[in-house]
MARVEXDREN-239970 format. One record per atom (N, C-alpha, C, CB): x, y, z. Coordinates in steps of 0.05 Angstrom, whole numbers, plus 5000, padded with zeros to 4 digits. Last residue first. Glycine has a CB too. Layout:
% residues N
XYZ ...
This chain:
% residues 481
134903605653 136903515670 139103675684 138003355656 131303995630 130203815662 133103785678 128603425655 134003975583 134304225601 132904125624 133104505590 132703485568 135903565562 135603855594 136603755512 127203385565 128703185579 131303355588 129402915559 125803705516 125303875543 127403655564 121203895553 128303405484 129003615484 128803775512 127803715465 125402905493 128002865490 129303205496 128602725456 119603135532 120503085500 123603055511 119803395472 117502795584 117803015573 118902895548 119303225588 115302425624 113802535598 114402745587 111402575600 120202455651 119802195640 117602285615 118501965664 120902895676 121602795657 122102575647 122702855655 116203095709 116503195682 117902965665 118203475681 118302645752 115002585737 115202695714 112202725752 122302865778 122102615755 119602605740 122502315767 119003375787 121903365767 121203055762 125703435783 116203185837 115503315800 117003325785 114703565792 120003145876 117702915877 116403025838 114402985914 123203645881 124203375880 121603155871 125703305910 119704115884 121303995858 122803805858 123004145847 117004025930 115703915914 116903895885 113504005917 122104125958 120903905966 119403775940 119103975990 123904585941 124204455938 123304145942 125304545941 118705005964 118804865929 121604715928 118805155898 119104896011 117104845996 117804735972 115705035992 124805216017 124904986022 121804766020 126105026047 122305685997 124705565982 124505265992 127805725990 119505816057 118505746021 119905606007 118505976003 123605836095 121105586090 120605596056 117405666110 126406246070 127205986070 125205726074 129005996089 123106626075 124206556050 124806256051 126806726043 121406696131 120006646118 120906526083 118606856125 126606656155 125206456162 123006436138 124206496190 126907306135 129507016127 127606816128 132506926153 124007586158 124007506123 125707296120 125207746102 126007456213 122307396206 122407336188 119907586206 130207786204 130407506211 128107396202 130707456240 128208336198 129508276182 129407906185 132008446185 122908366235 124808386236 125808256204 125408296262 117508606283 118208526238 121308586236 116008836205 114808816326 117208696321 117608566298 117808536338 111009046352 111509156324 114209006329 111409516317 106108676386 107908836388 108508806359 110008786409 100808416379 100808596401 102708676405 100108526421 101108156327 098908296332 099108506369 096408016330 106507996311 105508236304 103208356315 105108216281 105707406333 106907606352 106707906333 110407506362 104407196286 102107236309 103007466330 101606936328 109907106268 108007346256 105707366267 107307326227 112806796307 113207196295 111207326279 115907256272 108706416300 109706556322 110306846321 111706436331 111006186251 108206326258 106906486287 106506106255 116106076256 116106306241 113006466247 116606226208 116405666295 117805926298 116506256278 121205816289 113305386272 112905436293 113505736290 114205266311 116805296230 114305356220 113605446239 112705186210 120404926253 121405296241 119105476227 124205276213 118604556267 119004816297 120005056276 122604726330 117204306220 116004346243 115904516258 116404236255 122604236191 121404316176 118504446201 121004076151 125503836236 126604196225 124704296222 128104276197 120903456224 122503616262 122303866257 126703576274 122903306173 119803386185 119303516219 118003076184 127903186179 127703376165 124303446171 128703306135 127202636210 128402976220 127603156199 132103026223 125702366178 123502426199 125102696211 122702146225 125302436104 126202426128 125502566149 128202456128 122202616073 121302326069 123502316090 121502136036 117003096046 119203006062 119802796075 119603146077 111903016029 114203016010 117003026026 113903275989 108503226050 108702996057 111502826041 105802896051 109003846059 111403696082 111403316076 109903776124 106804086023 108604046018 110103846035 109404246014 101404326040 101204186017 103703946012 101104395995 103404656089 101104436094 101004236073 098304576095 107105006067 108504776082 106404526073 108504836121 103705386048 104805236023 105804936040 107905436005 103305626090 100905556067 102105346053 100005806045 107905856098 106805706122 104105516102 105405966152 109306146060 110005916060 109205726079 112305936059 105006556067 105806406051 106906106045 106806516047 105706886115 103806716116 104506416093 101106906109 108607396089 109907266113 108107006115 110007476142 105207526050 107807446043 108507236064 109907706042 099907736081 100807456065 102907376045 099007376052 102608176103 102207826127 101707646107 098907776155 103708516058 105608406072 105608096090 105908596087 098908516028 101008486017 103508366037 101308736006 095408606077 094608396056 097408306045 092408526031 096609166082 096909016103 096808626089 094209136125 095909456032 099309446044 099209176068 100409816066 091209436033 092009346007 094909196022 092409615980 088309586078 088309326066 090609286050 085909266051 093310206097 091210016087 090609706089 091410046067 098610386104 098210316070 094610136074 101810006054 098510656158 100110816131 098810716106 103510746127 093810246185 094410596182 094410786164 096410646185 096309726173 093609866168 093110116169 092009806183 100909866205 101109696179 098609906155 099909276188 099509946247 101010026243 100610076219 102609946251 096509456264 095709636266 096609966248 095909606290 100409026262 098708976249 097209276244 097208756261 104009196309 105609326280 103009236258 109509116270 100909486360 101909276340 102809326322 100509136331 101709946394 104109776404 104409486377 103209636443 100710626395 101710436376 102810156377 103210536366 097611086434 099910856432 099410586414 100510746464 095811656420 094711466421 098011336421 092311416399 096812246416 094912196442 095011886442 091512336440 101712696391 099712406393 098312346423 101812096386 099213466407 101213226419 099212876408 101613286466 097013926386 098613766367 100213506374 100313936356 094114056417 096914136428 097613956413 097814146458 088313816413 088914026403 092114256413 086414116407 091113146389 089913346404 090613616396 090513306430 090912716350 092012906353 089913096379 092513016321 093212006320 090512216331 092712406350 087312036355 096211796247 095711856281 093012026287 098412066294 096611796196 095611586203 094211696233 097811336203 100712146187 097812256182 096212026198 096812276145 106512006201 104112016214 101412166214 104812036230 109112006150 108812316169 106912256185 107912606155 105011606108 107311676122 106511886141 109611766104 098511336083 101111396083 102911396114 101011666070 092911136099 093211436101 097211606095 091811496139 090610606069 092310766081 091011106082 095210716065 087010366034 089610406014 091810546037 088710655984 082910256048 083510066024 087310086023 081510215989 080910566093 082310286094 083010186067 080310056108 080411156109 081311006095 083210776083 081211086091 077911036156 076911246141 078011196117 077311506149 079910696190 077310536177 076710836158 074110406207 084710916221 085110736192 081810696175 086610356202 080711096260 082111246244 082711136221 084011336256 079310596280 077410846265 078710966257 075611026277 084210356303 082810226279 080410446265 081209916292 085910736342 087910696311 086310536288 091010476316 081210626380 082210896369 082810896334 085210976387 082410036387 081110196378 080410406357 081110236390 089010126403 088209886386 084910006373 088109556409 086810346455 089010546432 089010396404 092810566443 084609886481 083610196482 085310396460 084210316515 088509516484 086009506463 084609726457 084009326471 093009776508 092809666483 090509646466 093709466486 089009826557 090410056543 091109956512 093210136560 088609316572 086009416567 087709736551 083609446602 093609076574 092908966561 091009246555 092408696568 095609436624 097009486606 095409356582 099809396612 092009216653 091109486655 092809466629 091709706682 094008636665 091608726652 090708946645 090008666662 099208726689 098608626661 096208626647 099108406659 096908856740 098609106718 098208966695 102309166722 095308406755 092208686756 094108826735 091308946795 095707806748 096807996749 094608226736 099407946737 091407456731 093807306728 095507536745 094707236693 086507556731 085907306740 089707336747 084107046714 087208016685 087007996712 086907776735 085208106714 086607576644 089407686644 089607846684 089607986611 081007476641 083307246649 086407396645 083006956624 079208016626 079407826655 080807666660 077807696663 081908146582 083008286602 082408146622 082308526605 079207656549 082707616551 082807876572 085007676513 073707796553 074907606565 077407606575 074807456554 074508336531 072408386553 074408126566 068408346546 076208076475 077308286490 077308266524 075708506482 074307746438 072907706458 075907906475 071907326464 073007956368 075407896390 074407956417 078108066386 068908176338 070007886345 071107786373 072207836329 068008666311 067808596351 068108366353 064908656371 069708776271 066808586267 066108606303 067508156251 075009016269 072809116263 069309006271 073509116238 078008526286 076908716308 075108896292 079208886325 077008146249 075808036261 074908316286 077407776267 080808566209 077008436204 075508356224 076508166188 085108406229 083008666232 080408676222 083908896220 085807846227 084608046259 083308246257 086608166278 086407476191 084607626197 083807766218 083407546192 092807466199 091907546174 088107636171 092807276156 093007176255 094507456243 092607646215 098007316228 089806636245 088906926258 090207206254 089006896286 093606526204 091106516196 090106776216 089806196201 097906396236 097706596216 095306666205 099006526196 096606056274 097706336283 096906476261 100806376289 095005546233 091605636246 093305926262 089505316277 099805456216 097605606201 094805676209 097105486182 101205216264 103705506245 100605636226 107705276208 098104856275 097905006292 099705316282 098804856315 099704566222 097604596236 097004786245 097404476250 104904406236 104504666218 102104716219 105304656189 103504036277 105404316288 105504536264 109004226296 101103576254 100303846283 100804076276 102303846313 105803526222 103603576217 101903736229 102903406215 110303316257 109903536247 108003636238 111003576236 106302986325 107802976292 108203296279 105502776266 110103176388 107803156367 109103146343 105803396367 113203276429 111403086431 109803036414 110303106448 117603726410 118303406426 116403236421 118503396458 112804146397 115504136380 116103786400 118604506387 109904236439 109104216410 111203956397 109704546395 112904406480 112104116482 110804056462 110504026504 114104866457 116704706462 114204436467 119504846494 110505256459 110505096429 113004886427 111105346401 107305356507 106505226493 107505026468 105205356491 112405616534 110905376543 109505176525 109105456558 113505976504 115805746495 114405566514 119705816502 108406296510 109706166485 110805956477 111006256479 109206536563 107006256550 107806166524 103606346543 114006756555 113406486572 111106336563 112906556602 112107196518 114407016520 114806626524 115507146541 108007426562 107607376541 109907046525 107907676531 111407516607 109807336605 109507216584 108007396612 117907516622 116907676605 114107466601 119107746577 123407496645 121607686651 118907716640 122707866648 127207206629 126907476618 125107596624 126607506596 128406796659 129807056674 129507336657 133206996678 126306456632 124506476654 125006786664 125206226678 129406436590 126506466584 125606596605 125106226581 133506166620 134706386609 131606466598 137606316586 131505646615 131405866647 132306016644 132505836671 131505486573 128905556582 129405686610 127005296583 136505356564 135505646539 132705706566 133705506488 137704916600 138605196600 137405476590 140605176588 134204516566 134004676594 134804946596 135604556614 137604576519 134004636524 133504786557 131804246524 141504366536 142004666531 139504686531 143704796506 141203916563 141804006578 140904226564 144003946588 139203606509 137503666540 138103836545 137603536563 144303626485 141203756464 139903816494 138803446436 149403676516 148303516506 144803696495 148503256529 156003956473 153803966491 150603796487 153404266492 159503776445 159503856471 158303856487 159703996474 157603916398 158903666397 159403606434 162103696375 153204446389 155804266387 156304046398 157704376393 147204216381 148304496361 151604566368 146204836371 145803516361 147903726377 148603966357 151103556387 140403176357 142003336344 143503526359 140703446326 135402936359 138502816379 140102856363 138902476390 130303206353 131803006330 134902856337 132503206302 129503396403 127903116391 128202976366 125303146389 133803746408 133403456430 132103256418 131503506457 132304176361 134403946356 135203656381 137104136352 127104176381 126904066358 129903966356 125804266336 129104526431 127404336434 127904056399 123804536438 131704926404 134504676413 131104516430 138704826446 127605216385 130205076366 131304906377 132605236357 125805386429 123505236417 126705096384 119505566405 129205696448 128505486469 126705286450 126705626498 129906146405 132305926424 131205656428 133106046459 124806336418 125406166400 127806016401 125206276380 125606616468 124106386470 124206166441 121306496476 129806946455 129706766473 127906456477 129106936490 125907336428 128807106419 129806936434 131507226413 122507586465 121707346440 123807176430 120607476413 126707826511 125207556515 124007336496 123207626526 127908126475 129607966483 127907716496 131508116501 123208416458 124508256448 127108076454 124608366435 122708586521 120208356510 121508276479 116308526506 125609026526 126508696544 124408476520 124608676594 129309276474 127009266500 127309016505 123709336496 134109246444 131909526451 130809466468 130009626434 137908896439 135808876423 133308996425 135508676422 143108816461 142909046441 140509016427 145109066422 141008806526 143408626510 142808906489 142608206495 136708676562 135708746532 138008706514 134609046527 134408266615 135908396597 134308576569 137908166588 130308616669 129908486636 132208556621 127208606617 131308556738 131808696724 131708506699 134008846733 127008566803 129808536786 129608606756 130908236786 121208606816 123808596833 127708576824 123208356847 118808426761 118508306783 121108336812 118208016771 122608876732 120408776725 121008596746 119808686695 125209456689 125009366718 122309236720 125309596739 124709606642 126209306643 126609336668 128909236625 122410166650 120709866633 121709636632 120409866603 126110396665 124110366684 121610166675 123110636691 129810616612 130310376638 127210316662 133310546663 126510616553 126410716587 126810556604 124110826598 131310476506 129610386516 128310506549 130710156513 137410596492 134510486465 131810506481 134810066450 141410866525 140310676521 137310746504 140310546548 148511056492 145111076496 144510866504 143211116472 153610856476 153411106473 150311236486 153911146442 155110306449 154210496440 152810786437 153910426435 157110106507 158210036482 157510316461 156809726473 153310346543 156910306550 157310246525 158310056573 148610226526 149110486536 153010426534 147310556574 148209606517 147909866497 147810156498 146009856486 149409476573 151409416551 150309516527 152109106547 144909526615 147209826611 149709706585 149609926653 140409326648 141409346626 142209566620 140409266612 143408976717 141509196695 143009286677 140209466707 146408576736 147308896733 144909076731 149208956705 143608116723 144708206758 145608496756 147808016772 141708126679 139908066699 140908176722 139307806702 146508306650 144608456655 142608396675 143608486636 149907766655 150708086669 148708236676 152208276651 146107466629 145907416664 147807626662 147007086684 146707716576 144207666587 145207716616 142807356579 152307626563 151107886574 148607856584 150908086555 151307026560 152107176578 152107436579 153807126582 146906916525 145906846555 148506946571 145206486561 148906836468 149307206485 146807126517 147007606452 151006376473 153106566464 151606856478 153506576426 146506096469 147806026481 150406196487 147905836473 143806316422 142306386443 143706286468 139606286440 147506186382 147006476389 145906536413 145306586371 145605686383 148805806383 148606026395 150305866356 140805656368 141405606391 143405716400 141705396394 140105896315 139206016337 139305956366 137206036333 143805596290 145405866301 143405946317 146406106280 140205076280 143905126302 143805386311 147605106281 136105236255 136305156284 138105136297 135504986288 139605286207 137705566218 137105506247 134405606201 141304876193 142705076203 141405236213 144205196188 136404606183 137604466207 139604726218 139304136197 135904756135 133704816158 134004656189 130704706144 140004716107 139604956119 138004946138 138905146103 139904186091 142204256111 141304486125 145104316098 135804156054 135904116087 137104116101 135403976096 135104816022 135904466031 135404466055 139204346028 135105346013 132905206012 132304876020 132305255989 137705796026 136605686053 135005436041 134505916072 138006145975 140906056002 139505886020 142506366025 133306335957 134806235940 137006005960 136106495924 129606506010 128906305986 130106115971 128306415970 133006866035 133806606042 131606426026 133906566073 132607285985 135407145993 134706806004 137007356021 127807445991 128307345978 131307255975 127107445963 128907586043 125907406036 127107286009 122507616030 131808006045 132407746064 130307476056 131707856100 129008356022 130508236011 132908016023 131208416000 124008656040 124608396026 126308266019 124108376011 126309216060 125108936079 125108716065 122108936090 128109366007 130209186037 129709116051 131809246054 123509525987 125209315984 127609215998 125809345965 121409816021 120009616024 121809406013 117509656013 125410236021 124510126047 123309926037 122810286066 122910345965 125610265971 126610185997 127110435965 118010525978 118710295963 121510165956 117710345942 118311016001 117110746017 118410526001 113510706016 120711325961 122611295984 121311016004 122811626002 116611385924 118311245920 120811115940 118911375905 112611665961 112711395954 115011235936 110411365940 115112085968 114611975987 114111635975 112212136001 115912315914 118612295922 118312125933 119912465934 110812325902 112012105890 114012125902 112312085863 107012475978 108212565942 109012425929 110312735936 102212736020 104512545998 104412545976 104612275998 102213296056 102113116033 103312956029 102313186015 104813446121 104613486103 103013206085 106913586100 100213756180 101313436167 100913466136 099013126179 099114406207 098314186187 101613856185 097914426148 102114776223 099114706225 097214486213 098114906217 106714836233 106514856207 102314846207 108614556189 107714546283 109314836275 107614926247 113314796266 101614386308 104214366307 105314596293 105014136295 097514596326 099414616349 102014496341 098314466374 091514366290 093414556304 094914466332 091614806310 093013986230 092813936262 093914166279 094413686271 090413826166 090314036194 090613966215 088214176199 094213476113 092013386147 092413686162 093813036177 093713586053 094713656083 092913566098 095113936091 093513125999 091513266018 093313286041 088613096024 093912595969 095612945966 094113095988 095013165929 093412015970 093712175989 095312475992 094512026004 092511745927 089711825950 090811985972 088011545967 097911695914 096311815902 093411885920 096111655877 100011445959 101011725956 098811965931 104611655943 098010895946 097211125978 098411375981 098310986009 100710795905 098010915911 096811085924 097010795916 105510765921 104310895899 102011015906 103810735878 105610375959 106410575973 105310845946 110110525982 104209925928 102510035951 103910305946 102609875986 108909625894 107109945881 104410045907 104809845838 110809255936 112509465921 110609695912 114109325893 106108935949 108709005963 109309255956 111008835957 103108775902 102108895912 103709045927 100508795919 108608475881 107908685866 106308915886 106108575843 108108065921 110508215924 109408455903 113508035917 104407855904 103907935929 106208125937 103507695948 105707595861 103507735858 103207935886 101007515852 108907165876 109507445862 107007655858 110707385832 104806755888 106206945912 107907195891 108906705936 104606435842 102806695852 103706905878 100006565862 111806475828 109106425820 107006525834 108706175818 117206575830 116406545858 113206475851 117106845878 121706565797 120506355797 118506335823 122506155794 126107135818 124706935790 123106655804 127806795764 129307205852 127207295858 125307185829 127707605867 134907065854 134407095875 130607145891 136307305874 136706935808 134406775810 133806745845 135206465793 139807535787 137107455785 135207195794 137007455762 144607295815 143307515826 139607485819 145007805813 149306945812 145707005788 143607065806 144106665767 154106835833 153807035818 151707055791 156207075811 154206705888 152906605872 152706715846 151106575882 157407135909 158006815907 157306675892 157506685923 156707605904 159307515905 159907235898 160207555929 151107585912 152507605886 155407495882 152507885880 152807405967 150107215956 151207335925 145907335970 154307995990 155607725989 154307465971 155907636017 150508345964 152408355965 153408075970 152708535979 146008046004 144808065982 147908155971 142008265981 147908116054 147207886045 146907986018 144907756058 148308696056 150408586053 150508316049 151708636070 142708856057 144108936036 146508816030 144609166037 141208616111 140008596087 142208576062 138108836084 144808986138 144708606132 144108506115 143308446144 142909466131 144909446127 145809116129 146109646142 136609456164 137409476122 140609346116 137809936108 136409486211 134809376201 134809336171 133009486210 140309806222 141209586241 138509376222 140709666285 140710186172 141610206192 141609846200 140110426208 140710796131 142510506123 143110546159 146110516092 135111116101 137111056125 138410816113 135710976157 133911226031 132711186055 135611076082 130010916048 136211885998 135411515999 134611446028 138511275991 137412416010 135012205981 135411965977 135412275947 143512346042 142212466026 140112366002 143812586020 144311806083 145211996061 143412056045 147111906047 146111666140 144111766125 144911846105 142711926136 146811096187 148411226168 145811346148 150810996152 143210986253 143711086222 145211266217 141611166210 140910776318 143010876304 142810806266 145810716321 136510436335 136310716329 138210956316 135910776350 141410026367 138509966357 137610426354 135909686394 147209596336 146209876355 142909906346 148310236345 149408976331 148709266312 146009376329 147809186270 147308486334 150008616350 149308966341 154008466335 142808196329 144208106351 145908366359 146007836342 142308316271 140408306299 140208306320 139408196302 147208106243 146408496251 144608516260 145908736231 146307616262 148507736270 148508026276 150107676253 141807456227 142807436245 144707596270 143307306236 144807586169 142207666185 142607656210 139807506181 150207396176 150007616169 147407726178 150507626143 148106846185 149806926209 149607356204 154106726202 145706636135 144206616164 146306796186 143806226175 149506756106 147006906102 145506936133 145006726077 153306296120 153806656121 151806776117 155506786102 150905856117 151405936138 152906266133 153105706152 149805776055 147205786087 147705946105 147005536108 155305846038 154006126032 150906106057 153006155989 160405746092 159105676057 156305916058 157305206051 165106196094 163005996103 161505966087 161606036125 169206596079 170406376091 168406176097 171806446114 166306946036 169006796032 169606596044 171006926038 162507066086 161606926052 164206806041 160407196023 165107336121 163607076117 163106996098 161707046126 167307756087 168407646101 167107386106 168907796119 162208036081 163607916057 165607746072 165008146034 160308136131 159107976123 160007846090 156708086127 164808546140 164308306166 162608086153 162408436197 163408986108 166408766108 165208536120 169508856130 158709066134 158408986108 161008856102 157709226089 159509236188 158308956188 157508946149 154708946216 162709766187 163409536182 162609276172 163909526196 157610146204 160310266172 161609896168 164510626190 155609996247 153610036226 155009996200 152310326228 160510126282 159709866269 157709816254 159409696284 161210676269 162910466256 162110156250 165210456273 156610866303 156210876272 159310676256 156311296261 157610656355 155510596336 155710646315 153510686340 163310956362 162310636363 160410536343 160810576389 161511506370 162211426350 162211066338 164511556352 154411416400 157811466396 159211446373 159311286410 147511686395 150111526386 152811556390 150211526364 143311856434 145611996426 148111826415 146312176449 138411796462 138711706438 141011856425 136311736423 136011686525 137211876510 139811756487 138212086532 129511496548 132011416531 133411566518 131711276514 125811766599 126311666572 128811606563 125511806555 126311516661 125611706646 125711696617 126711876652 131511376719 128411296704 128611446681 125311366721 135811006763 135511146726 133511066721 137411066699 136910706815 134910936809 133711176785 135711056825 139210356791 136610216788 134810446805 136609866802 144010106774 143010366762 139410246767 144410436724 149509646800 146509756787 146209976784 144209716800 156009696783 153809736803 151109776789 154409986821 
């Protein structure tokens, strides 16, 4: 039966459920690696602990950072990937100036611990203050930071052919064909399969009540990411219709497009919708070229927004009218965003180079020590704790290979593989434009983003390799080969 007089916040009380399958999905992903070639177990292991694994639930142990729905994939790719490949090191060797960006990555959190020994005074909490940072603190970021990366640098090494970049568009269909049925339970039930399974729901039911009915969420916390996966679904089995590629044998490429896209419609979710509006007739009707085009003119704005909102760029004033034009709630909800979006940017502007760190020093406080402000971009976010430096470091990791595509795609000399190579650029610049008005940085995001890369420099180590070796020495010739 529905539950559709349950309002109020989310009560976050794990079952035992939850923590087993947190304890398992590391078998579960050696297990794949044994039985599937290594593309497709990396991609499924990511994947998969995105999909199924409890949202807020952690295994903790003592002086290291959580092991949860956002690390524990990570780690077990990286685990299976040794298993298999067993040269762990060229998981992350050869990455050339972009290493540079991973450095900034890793020793931020240093810094911003060093500019940042100083208590924040805030009366009303227990202590009166927001503690210091310390080396413990920054060392503990930096080990968070490295399991955010390390899907990045996995699907660099595992993802870089073109089989992969065709796999990467199967399972997101697969997948998106596979959980459209809890989906339509939830549409007609309301979402209660991460309460019944694991014990809670992640999320205030009264936020996935939306036009008269109800936003799945399945196990992926709130409707509006169910809705973003969704829409990439829809923008994968577009690219596999227009390469007349079956994600099975069964089914025809049309039909499931369709399908993914009314499974789009039933998420509820505007934002979403314009999306897979725009980047599905991308993807069918245009050269790839366009389409990384348009991957690098998302990222591009990602990477200068806060500059641009510092400067008053961002025509604001407009996007709330034409958002009123559309729906009065969606516009109030917009003008709040920008209104707290604000706020969070003066506060960061005190000190932007480097952050204000952890413990939410970053935040605004009233005098009842309660936050006063809502956080909804993760760009914002970003800027806060570590600054330019941290913010720089990360969107132009994620940006990267989208950069690199533009130089690289002419080198792809099959017209599908310029499809693949297309919507997964799409896809990826999408997630990271989508940083600017929600905090969704997912483990998956690093995959996509490794794997484009990887699949960069393969491209252009196929077209330069012969070139070295023809002018190379007999000697150098030997190790070319």
């Amino acid at each position: 039966m529905p539950v559709a007089n349950r309002l109020g916040p989310a009560k976050m009380t794990p079952n035992l459920f939850a923590y087993l399958a947190l304890a398992l999905w590391g078998p579960v992903a050696l297990w794949l690696y044994r039985t599937r070639s290594v593309s497709q177990a990396t991609i499924w292991t990511i994947l998969g602990g995105f999909l199924l694994l409890p949202v807020g639930a952690s295994l903790k142990i003592q002086g290291i950072p959580s092991f949860d729905k956002g690390s524990i994939p990570n780690l077990a790719a990286l685990a299976g990937c040794m298993m298999i490949l067993r040269r762990p090191s060229n998981l992350w060797l050869g990455l050339g100036w972009p290493a540079i960006l991973v450095v900034m990555f890793l020793i931020g959190p240093f810094i911003t611990a060093e500019l940042n020994g100083d208590p924040i005074p805030v009366p009303g909490l227990p202590d009166a203050q927001l503690p210091a940072e310390g080396n413990y603190d920054a060392l503990s970021a930096v080990v968070s930071q490295f399991f955010l990366l390390l899907p990045f640098f996995i699907g660099r090494q595992a993802l870089r052919s073109a089989e992969s970049s065709v796999e990467i568009l199967r399972a997101l269909v697969i997948a998106g064909l596979i959980y459209s049925i809890p989906m339509l339970f939830e549409i007609r039930m309301s979402p209660q399969l991460h309460e019944w399974i694991y014990g809670y729901n992640p999320s205030d039911f009264e936020q996935e009540v939306r036009a008269g009915g109800y936003r799945p969420i399945v196990f992926l916390g709130h409707g509006l990411a169910m809705a973003f996966f969704t829409m990439t679904t829809v923008v994968a089995a577009t690219a596999l219709w227009r390469a007349q590629t079956r994600a099975d044998r069964r089914l025809p490429p049309a039909g499931v497009t369709g399908y993914l896209s009314l499974m789009l419609v039933f998420c509820r979710s505007m934002g979403s919708l314009v999306y897979g509006a725009a980047l599905a007739p991308l993807v069918y009707f245009t050269k790839a070229r366009l389409q990384v085009r348009v991957a690098l003119a998302l990222v591009s704005i990602a990477l200068l927004y806060p500059m641009l909102r510092t400067a008053n760029l961002v025509p604001t004033s407009s996007i709330i009218e034409f958002a009123q034009s559309i729906n009065q709630d969606r516009a109030d909800s917009l003008k709040q965003r920008f209104d707290n979006e604000e706020l969070l940017l003066q506060r960061a502007s005190e000190r932007i180079y480097f952050g204000w760190g952890r413990w939410g020093r970053s935040r605004i406080y009233n005098e009842y020590g309660q936050d006063v402000v809502r956080s909804d971009g993760y760009w914002v976010i970003l800027l806060g704790q570590f600054g330019l430096f941290g913010f720089l470091a990360q969107f132009g990791l994620l940006a990267t290979p989208i950069f690199r595509l533009v130089s690289s795609l002419k080198f792809a000399r099959s017209a599908h593989d310029r499809i693949y190579l297309g919507a997964i650029a799409l896809i990826l610049g999408i997630n990271v434009f989508d940083l600017l008005p929600n905090a969704g940085l997912r483990p998956w995001t690093w995959l996509l983003a490794g794997a484009l890369l990887g699949r960069t420099e393969a491209l252009r180590a196929a077209v330069l390799r012969p070139r070295e070796r023809v002018n190379a020495s007999p000697e150098r010739r030997a190790v070319i080969n």
